[in-house]
N, C-alpha and C positions, 0 to 999 in steps of 0.2 A: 333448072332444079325442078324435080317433081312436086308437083302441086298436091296429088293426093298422095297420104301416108303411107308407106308400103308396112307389112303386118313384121318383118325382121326390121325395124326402126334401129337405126342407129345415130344418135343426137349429133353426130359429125355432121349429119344431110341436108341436115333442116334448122332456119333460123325459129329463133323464137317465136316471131310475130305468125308464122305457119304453123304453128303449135299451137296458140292462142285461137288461133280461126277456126283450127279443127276443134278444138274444145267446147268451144262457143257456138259450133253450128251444130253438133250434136255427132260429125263423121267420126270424133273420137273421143273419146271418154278422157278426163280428169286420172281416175283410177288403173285406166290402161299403159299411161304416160308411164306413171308412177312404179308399178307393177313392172316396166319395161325397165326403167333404171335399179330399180330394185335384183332382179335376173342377173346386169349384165354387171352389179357390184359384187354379186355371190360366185356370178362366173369368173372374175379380173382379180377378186381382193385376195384369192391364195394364190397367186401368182405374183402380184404385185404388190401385194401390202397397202393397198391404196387407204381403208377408211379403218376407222378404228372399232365405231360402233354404226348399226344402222338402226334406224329410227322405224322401222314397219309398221309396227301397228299405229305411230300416231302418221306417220305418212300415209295412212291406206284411208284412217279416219278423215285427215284435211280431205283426200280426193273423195272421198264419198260427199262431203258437204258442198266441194266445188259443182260436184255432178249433179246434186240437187238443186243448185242457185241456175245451173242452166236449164233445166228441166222445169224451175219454176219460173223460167222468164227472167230472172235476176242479173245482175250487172257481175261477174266470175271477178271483175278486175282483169288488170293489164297484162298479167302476167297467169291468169289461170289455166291451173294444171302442171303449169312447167316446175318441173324436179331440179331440185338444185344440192350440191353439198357444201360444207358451212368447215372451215376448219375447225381442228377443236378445242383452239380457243375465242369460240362464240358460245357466248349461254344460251342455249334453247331451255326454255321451262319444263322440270321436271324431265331433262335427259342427263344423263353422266357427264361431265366436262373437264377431260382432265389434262389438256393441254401439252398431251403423252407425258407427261411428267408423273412419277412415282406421288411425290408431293400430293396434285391433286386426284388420282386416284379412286372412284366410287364418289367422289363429289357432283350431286346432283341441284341443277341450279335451281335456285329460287324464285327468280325472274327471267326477263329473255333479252337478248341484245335488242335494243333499238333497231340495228339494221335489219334485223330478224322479224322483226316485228313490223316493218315497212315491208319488205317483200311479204313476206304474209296474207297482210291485208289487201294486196295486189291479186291475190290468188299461189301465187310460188307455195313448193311446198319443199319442205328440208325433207329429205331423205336420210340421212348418213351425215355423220363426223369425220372430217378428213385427218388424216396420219402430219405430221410435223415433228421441227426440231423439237425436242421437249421446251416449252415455255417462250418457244419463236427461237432459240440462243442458234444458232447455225444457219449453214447454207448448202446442205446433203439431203436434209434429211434422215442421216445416219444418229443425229444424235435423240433421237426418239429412244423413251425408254423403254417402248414397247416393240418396235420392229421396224428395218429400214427398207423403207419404198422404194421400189425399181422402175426405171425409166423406161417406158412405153414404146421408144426408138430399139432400146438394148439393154436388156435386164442387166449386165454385165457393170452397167454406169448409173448414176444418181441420176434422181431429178429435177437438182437443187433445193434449196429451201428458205427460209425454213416451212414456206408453204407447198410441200411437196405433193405433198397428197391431193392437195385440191388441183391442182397444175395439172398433176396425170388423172386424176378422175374425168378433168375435160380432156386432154389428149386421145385419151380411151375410148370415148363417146360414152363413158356412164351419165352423164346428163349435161344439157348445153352452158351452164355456168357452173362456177363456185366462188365463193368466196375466200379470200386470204388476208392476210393483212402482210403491212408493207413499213418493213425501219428504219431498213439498210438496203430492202433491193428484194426483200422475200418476196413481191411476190413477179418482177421482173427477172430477178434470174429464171425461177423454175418455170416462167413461161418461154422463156427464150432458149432455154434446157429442153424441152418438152412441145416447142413450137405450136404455141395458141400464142392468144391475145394473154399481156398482161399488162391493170391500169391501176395508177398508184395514183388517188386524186390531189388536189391541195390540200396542203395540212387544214384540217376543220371541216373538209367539205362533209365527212359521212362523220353521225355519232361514234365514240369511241363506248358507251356506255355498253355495258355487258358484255368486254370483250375483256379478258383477261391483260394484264395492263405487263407493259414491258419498256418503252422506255415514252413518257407520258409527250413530251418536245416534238419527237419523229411518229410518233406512231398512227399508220393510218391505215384506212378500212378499205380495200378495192376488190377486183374482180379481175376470175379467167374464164374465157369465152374463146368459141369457135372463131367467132368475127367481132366489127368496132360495131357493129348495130346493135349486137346481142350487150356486149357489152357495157354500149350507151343508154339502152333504155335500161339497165339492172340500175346504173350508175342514177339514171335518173328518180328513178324510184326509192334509193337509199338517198337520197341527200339531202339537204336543206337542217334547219336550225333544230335544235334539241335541247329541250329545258334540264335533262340530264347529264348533258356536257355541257360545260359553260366557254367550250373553245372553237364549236361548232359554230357555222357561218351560214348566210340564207344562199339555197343553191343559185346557182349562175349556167349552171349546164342546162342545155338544150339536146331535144334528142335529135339525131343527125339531121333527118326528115327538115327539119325546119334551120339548118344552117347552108349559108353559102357555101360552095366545094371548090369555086373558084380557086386556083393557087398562083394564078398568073398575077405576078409580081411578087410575091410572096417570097419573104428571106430566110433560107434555112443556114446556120453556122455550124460549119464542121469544128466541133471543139477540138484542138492540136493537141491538147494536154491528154486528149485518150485515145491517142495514136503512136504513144513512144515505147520506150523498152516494158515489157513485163505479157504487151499482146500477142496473142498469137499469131504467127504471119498468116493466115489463110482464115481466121475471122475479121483480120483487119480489113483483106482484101475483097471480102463478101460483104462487109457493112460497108464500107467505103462503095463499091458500087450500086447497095442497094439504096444508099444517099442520092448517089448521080441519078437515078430514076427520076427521081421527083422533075429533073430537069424536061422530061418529057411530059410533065402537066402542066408547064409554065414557068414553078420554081425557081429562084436563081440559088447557086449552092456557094456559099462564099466560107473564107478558113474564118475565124476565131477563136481568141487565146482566153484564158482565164487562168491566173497567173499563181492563185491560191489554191486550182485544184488539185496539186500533187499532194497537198498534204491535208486533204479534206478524208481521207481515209483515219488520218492520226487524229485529226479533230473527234472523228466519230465513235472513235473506240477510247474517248477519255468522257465524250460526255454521256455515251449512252450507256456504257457498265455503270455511272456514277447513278442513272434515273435507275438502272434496274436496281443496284443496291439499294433505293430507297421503296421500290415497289416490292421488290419480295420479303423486306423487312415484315409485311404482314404473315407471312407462312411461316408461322413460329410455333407449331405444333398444338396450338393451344385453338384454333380456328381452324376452318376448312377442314382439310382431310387425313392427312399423316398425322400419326403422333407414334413416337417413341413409345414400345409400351414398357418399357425398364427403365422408369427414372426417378431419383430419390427425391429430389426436387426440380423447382422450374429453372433456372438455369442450368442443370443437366436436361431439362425435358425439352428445351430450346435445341441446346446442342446436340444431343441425340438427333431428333427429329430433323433439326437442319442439314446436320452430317447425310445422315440416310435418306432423307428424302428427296436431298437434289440432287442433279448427277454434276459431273465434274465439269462440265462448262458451265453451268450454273452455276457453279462455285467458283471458278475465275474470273468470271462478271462480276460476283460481290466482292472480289476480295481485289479487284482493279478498281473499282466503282469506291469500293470505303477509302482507299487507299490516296487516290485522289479528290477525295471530298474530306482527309484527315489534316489535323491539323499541321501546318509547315508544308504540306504540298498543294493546298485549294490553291494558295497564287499560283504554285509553281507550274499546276498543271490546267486544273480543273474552267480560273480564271482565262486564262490563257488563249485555253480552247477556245472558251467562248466568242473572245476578243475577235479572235481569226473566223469564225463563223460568222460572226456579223462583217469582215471584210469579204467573206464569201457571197454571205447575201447581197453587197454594195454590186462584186464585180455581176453575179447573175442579172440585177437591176439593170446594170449600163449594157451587157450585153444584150439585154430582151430589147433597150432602146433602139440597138440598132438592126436587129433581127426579131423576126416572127418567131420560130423556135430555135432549139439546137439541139444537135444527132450527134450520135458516138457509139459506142458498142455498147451490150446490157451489162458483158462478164468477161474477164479474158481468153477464155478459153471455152471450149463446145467442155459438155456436161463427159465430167472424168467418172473414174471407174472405181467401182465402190471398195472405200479402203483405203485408196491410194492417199489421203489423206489423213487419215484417221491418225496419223501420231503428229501430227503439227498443223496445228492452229493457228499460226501465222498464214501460213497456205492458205488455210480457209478462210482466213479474213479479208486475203485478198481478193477472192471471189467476188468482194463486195465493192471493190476500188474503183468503178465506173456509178455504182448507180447510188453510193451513200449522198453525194452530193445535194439531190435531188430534193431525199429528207431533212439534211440539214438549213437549205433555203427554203422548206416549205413549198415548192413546184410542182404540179402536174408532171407526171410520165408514165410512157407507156412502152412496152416491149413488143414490135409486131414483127413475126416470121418473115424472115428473107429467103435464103438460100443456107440449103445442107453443106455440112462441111463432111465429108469421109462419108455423106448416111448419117449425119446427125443434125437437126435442126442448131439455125442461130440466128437472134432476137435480134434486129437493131433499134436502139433506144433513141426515144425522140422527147424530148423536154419544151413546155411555154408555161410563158407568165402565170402567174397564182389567178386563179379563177376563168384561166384559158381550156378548163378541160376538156370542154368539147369541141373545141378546136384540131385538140392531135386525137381525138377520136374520127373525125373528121377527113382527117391528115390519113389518118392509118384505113379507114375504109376508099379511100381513092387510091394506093398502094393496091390494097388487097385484090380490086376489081381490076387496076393496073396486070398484076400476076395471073 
């Protein structure tokens, strides 16, 4: 890899830490970084639909102030200069946030995420708002209310989602990370759609604070990245305790640099339950062999069963519609951004504004979510779920006893073509049928690039214990250098 920065930069080339040294020695500017991702968003996003809004003048403003702190000798931070995009349901202060949702629309935030605000102080600077399902609810990316993102492989097919936009902003080289969040597999599939890294940390490891809330149980803050380095230091940087989430945990991650690589002995379990009917045969047969790899750095590859995951899909889609019904209960036209403007009184100015301001998978989430949190069906459904989720999280426990991690596919299928789903949501729920698990036990995971299938990238997913995460970062940079 070239050591000095060539003047056509493209963020695919170069890790983070080479970006940081050029910044810090003076070979390259803060503002040139910036400037450079800023170009190739203007050049990619009428093509691709990638961002929704870009931040320039406060982006141009951080790089001038970074340029100064080197200039005057000062400490830039870890990550100074590097350009980053932020899906757009992250508050950055005093930018638009509207989580492509009609609903939030011209709502300018007040405050900043937490995560946002830790890369920051690092030096990182936000650039751009990335494109998503409206309010996280999908996995296309199609269901944005403003426009559907094209996949970097072949405009013809998604990204997936519902962090689509951030997935292909790195696929693209518009800058070497972004950020997604992760409920159901957002932001594994579209990394494994889009083939980058994608890392879904332990539930608590990153604040959820200033992130637009969607099902409060699953939902968690990670990152896409060219590689696991890039990745691990972002990771390390957002993490650790937050007196604004009270579910945040003190980090446990390590940046690679200082963990063991070793894998010799080391038990990876092929989980069986995501290897039967519904996969595609020719993703099963590329994850399945990029499993067997590991056996070349010592690894042993052993099968294991988990006997509750087939129906860890039905578990997720009674508990998570139920949190979102009780999170969008606040967008009731009376706060934030929408409101009805024809209405006689407040319960027509509820329902107006609700009607129109959400789109229709938003409104199948609440009206699953009330439904099973109503009276005569919480035991029937809601209780239930739960019950089997905590046998979930038992059998993930006795599995990690007896293995290190466990591998299986991100999604069933390589990233399909736009449309082809759009009248049935069952389909698209099933997209999510390998990676909900993950959230529902609270685990580490991560999506790293194996082998194309027809010309199309596919992710295979690696899973360890709750506050293992630097471990399959680990896991996934000995692959990478492997290929």
């Amino acid at each position: 890899m070239a050591t000095e920065l060539k003047n056509d930069l493209f963020y695919t080339w170069y890790k983070i830490d080479e970006l940081v040294k050029a910044v810090k020695s003076g070979s390259k500017t803060a503002e040139s970084l910036v400037n450079k991702s800023l170009e190739l968003a203007k050049k990619f996003n009428p093509e691709y639909n990638v961002v929704i809004s870009l931040l320039e003048d406060k982006a141009i403003s951080r790089a001038k102030k970074i340029d100064e702190k080197v200039k005057a000798g000062e400490n830039p931070g870890r990550l100074a200069g590097v350009p980053f995009i932020a899906k757009d349901n992250f508050l950055v202060f005093g930018a638009e946030t509207t989580a492509a949702s009609n609903m939030l629309k011209g709502f300018i935030a007040p405050y900043q995420a937490t995560a946002i605000e830790r890369l920051e102080s690092e030096g990182a600077i936000c650039i751009a708002k990335a494109n998503l399902d409206a309010l996280a609810h999908g996995t296309s990316t199609e269901n944005s209310d403003f426009f559907t993102t094209l996949n970097p492989h072949d405009k013809t097919r998604v990204p997936g989602g519902s962090s689509g936009g951030s997935a292909a902003s790195v696929a693209l080289g518009i800058v070497p990370f972004a950020l997604g969040t992760d409920t159901g597999g957002s932001i594994r599939q579209p990394a494994s759609f889009c083939g980058v890294i994608g890392f879904k940390p332990t539930y608590g490891l990153v604040s959820r604070s200033g992130v637009v809330a969607m099902a409060s149980s699953t939902d968690t803050i990670g990152v896409f990245a060219q590689n696991a380095y890039d990745g691990s230091l972002v990771m390390d940087v957002m993490s650790g305790k937050d007196d604004l989430d009270s579910t945040t945990i003190e980090k446990p991650i390590k940046p690679i640099s200082q963990l063991d690589l070793n894998l010799k002995g080391k038990k990876i379990g092929v989980v069986k339950e995501y290897f039967g009917d519904g996969l595609d045969k020719d993703v099963a047969e590329i994850v399945k062999n990029s499993i067997n790899e590991f056996e070349k750095l010592g690894a042993e590859i052993v099968d294991i069963s988990l006997p509750s995951l087939p129906v860890a899909l039905a578990v997720y889609y009674i508990v998570v519609p139920a949190e979102v019904s009780s999170n969008l209960a606040r967008h009731d036209g009376q706060r934030y951004q929408y409101s009805a403007s024809e209405a006689n009184d407040l319960n027509e100015s509820y329902e107006k504004s609700r009607s129109q301001g959400f789109g229709a998978e938003a409104k199948r989430r609440i009206m699953i979510g009330t439904h099973v949190l109503s009276s005569g069906y919480y035991d029937a459904y809601y209780k239930k779920a739960q019950t089997v989720r905590t046998k979930l999280i038992n059998e993930f426990n006795d599995a990690f006893s007896k293995v290190d991690f466990l591998a299986g596919p991100v999604a069933p299928t390589k990233a399909f073509k736009v449309g082809e789903n759009d009248d049935d949501p069952i389909e698209m729920y099933l997209q999510d049928i390998y990676s909900v698990a993950a959230n529902l036990v609270g685990v580490p995971a991560i999506s790293i690039p194996c082998h194309n299938v027809s010309g199309l990238p596919v992710g295979m997913q690696l899973m360890a214990p709750q506050k293992s995460d630097a471990s399959l970062f680990a896991l996934a940079a000995q692959y990478g250098e492997m290929k």
